[in-house]
Structures are given as C-alpha cells and as structure tokens.
C-alpha positions in Angstrom: 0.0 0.0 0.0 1.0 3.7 -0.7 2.1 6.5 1.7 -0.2 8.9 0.9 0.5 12.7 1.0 -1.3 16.2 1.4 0.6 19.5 0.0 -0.5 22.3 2.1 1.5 25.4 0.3 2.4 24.6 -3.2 4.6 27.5 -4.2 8.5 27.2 -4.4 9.3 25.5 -1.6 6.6 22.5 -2.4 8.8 21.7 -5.4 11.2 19.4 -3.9 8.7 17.5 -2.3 6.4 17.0 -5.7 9.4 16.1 -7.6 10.7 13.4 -5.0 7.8 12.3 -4.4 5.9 11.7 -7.7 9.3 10.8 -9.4 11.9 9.3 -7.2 9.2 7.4 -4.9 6.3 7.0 -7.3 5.9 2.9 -6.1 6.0 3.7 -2.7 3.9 7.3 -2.0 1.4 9.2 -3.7 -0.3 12.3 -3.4 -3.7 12.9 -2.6 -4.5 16.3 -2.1 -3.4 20.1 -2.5 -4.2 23.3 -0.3 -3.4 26.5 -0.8 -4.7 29.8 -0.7 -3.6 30.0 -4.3 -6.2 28.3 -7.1 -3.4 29.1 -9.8 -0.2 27.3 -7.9 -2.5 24.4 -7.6 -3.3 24.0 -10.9 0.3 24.2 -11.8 1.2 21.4 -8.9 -1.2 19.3 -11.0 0.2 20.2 -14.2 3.7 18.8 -12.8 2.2 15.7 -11.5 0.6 15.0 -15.0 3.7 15.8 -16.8 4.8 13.1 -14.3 2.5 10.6 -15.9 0.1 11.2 -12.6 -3.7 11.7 -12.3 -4.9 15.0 -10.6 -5.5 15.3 -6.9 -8.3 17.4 -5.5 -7.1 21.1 -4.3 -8.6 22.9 -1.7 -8.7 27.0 -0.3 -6.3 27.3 2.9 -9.9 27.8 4.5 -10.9 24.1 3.4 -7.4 22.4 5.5 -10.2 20.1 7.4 -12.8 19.0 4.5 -9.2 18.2 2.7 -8.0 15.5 5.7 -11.3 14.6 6.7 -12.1 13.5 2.5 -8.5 12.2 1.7 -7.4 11.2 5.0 -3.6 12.0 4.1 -0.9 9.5 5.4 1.4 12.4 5.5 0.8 16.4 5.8 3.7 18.6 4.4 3.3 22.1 5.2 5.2 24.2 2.9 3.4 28.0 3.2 5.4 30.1 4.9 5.8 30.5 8.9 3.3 33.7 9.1 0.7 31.9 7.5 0.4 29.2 10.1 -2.2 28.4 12.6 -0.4 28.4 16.1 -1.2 24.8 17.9 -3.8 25.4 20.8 -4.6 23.1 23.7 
C-alpha cells in the first residue's frame, strides 16, 4: 500500500517534495491532495504531476485544510506556506 500525502502550500518550496515524491518514490507514495490559498499554484502542482505521468489530486482553499483531511485522510501532511501563515497549535 502507498504512503499517501497532502501538499499544504504549493509555491516554491513545495517543489522538492512533488518532484521526489511523484518521481523518485512514485511505487511507494502518492499524493492525494493540495491546499493552498492560491487556485493558480495548484493548478500548476497538478500540471507537474501530469507531466509526471500522474492523475490529478483534489485542491482545496487554505480555508478548506479540514474538509481536505477529513475527505482524503492524508498519510502524511507537508506544510510548505510560509511560517506567518500558520495556525499556532492550541490546547
């Protein structure tokens, strides 16, 4: 069975994980979802993993994080947005 992975931020700094991911560990790990408060850098995320000889993932807005794990339940949840944009843990 494949690790499964979320992308939470898919500007710049998600583009190490997608290409590792899709390419150099494709048996092992897919992904299953994108967020972002970006539409646009999501559609080019999927672009990549098509080029990659990959199916699509659902995206969601940064204001949809929970809809996203609660539909895809993600092995694995990189967060890639930047620190400021964050939601500071609470007990």
């Amino acid at each position: 069975m494949k690790k499964t992975y979320a992308v939470v931020g898919t500007g710049g700094r998600s583009g190490l994980y997608l290409a590792s991911i899709a390419k150099d560990y494709r048996e092992s790990s897919c992904f299953v979802a994108f967020c972002d408060n970006n539409q646009t850098r999501m559609n080019y995320a999927n672009q990549l993993l098509s080029e990659w000889g990959h199916a699509p993932v659902p995206t969601y807005g940064a204001d949809e994080f929970d809809a996203m794990i609660a539909q895809n339940k993600p092995d694995i949840v990189i967060v890639t947005s930047i620190d400021r944009t964050h939601i500071p843990n609470t007990p």
